[in-house]
N, C-alpha and C positions, 0 to 999 in steps of 0.2 A: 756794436755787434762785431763779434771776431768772424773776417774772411774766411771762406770755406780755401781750403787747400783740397786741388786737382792734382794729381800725380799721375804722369805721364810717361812711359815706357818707349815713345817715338817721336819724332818730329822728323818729317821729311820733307822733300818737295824732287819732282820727277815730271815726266811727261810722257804723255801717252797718246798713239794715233800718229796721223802724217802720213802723206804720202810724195815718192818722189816729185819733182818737176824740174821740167828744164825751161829755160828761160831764155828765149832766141829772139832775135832782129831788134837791141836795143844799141843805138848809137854808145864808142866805144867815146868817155870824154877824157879829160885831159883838166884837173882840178887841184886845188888845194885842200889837202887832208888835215895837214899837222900846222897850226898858225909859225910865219914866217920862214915855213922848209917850201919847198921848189914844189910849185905843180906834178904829179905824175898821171899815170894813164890810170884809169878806175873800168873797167869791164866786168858790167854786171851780167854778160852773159854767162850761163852756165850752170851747173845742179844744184838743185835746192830741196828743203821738205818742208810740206807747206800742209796744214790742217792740224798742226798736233795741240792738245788740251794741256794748260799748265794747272797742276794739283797740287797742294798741299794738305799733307795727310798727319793728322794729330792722333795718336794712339793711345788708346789709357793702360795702365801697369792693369788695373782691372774691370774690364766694361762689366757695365751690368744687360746688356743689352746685345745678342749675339751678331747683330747685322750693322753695320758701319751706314751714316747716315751720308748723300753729298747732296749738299748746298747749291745751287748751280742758280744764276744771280740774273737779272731781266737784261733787255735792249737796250744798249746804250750804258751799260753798265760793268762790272766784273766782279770779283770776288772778294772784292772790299765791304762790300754793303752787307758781308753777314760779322765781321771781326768786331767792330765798332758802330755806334750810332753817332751823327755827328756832333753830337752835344757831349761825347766822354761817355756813356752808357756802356754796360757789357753788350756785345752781341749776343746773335744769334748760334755763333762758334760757341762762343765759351758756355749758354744756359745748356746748349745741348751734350757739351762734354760735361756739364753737371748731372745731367738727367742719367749720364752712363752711356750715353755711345761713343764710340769711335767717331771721328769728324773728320771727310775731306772736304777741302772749299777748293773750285775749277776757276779759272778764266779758260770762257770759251773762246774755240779758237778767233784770232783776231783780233780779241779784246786782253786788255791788262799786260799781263805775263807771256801771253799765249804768240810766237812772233807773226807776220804780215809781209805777204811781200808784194810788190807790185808786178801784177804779171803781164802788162801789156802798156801803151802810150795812150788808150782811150781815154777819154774823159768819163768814163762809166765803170771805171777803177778805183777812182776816188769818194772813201766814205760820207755818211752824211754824219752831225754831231749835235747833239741838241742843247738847245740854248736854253738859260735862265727861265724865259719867260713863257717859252715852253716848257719847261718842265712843271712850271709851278702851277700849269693850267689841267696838264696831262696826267699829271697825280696825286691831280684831286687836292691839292692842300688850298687852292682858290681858285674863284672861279674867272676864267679869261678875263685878259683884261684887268686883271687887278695886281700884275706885279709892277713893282718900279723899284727903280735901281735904290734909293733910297730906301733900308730898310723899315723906317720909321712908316710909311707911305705905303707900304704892303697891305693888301688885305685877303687875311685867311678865312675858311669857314668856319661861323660858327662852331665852338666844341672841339676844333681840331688837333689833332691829337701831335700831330709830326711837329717835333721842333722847332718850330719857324724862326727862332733866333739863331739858329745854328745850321740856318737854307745856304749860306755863300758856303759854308763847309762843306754842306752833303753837296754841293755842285763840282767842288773840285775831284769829287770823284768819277766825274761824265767821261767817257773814253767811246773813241770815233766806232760807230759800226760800219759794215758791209753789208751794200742790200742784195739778196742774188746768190748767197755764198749759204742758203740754208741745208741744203744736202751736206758741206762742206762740215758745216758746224754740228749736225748731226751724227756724223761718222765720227766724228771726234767724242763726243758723247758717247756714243756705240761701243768705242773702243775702251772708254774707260770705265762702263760698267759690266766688260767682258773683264778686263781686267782685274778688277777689285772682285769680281763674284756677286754673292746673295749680297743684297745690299737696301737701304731704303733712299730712293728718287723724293728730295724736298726742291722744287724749284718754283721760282717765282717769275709771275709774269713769262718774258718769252722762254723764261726756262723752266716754269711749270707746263708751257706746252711743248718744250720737246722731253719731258717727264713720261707726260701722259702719253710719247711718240714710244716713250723706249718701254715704256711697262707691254706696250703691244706688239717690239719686235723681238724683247726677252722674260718673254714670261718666264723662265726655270731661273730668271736669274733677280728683277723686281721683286722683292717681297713686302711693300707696300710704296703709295704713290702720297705726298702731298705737295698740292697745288695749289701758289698763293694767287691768285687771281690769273689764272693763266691765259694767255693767248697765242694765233696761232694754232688753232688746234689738229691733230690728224688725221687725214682725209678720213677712214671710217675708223671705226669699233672691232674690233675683233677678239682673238678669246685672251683672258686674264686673270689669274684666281685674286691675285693682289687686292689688298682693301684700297679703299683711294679716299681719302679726305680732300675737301675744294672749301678754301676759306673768301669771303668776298666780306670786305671792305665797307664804310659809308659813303654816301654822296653820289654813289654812281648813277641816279636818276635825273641829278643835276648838268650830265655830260652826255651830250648826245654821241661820244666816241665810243665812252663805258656801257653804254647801253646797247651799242653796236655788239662790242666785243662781250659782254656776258651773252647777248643772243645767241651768238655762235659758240659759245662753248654749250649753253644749254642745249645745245642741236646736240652735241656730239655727245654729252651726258646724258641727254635721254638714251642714248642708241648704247652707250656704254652698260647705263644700269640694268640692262635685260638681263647680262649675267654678268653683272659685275658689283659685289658690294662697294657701295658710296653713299657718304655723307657728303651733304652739303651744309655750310653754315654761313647763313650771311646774320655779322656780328650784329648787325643793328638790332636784328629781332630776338637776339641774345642781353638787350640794353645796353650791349657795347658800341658803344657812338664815338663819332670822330677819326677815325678809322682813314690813313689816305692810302692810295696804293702802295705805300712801302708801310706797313705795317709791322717789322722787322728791326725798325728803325722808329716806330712812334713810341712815346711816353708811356704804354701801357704794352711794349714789346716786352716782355718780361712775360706778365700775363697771358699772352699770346701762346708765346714759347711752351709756358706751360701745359696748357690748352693742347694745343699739336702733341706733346712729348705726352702727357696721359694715351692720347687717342692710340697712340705709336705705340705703346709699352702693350696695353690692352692687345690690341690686334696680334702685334709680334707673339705675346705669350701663348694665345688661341692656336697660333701656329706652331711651336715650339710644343705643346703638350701632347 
């Protein structure tokens, strides 16, 4: 079968957000920079900008689709996990610049691209990072307890749809977060969907809940929401014409954490749909099984994609007529 050729009018990357800071009372040291050149003095005191979003924006010669979609990528994670799946698959970039939109993909601030600085000597400066065996528990691909370093010795769930031969990959994409720095990372968001304009919010996990944050501090500028199993959700509901699709995943009754976190978003989605169209779809009851929380990245991500990109078109047009 002959590849489809994308033809593209842009490729960029820039960044948006940030705010000054200064950086005071850090001892002044006296170090090696350049291997085998003389110690100098290093003084990190002094100005800096700190909170800004790194974007990379793909523009097509002709979207079919008038609003520009951004990707914006979970905890612990950055804007890798929409480009590629760890097994060689296309992403979630490239199906959706098939479908016709415009695609920027973020690292939020702190993570990937986005830089970090250290702003004091506490020990409550320093991120957390998740490990293998957590992750393999947390998103659903098995259930605690059952990874081990030997991949032969792993055990996934039944039907599982995520790669599992290609799990050490999808780990090298793990990048440290900051816990505490959530307003931080939000304004960085703020910033770049003032930025860009009318646009469509797709975020996953913790970046489908500050998704559902920004469709409710910019409604004239949100013109719809999807949210891949989001968390974190914002404190209340307020007004939004945007449509909102909310996709969930299998296995979640198997986890007494996913069961936590869909509770709480159910809380906020009730209080949302009084005036707000939304769909929810949990795949299971669609026959779609296997499902782990990066479903973006599972075997039947293609499908998926699709799936979202109809709902997207549909809505979009309703608005556009």
């Amino acid at each position: 079968m002959r590849e489809e050729t994308i033809t593209l009018r842009s490729i960029k990357s820039y960044y948006v957000g940030g705010a000054d800071f200064k950086l005071r009372g850090l001892p002044v040291l006296n170090r090696q920079i350049v291997p085998a050149a003389d110690p100098r003095i290093v003084d990190m005191n002094g100005s800096y900008v700190v909170g800004q979003v790194y974007v990379q924006e793909y523009r097509l010669a002709k979207p079919r689709c008038p609003y520009p979609i951004l990707l914006w990528h979970g905890g612990g994670m950055c804007g890798s996990q929409w480009e590629a799946t760890p097994d060689g698959r296309d992403g979630w970039l490239w199906h959706f610049l098939r479908l016709g939109f415009d695609v920027l993909v973020s690292d939020a601030t702190e993570r990937g691209r986005s830089p970090w600085l250290k702003k004091g000597t506490c020990k409550d400066d320093l991120p957390i990072y998740r490990s293998q065996e957590e992750a393999w528990s947390v998103f659903r691909i098995g259930p605690p307890g059952s990874y081990a370093e030997d991949p032969s010795m792993r055990r996934s769930y039944d039907g599982q749809q995520f790669p599992t031969d290609a799990f050490d990959m999808f780990a090298k994409q793990f990048v440290p977060r900051w816990l505490g720095h959530l307003t931080m990372e939000l304004k960085g968001y703020e910033a770049l969907v003032q930025a860009v304009g009318p646009c469509v919010l797709l975020g996953h996990s913790q970046g489908g809940g500050y998704a559902l944050q920004l469709a409710q501090q910019k409604p004239d500028l949100v013109r719809a929401v999807v949210a891949i199993e989001p968390t974190g959700m914002p404190d209340q509901a307020g007004g939004t014409n945007a449509p909102h699709l909310v996709l969930w995943g299998d296995y979640i009754a198997r986890s007494e954490l996913w069961c936590s976190y869909r509770r709480l978003a159910q809380e906020f989605i009730a209080t949302l749909e009084q005036n707000t169209q939304i769909l929810q779809i949990n795949l299971p009851d669609m026959g779609v099984r296997g499902n782990s929380h990066f479903m973006m990245l599972d075997r039947n991500s293609e499908d998926i994609a699709r799936l979202v990109g109809k709902w997207l078109q549909e809505h979009i047009q309703n608005q556009t007529n």
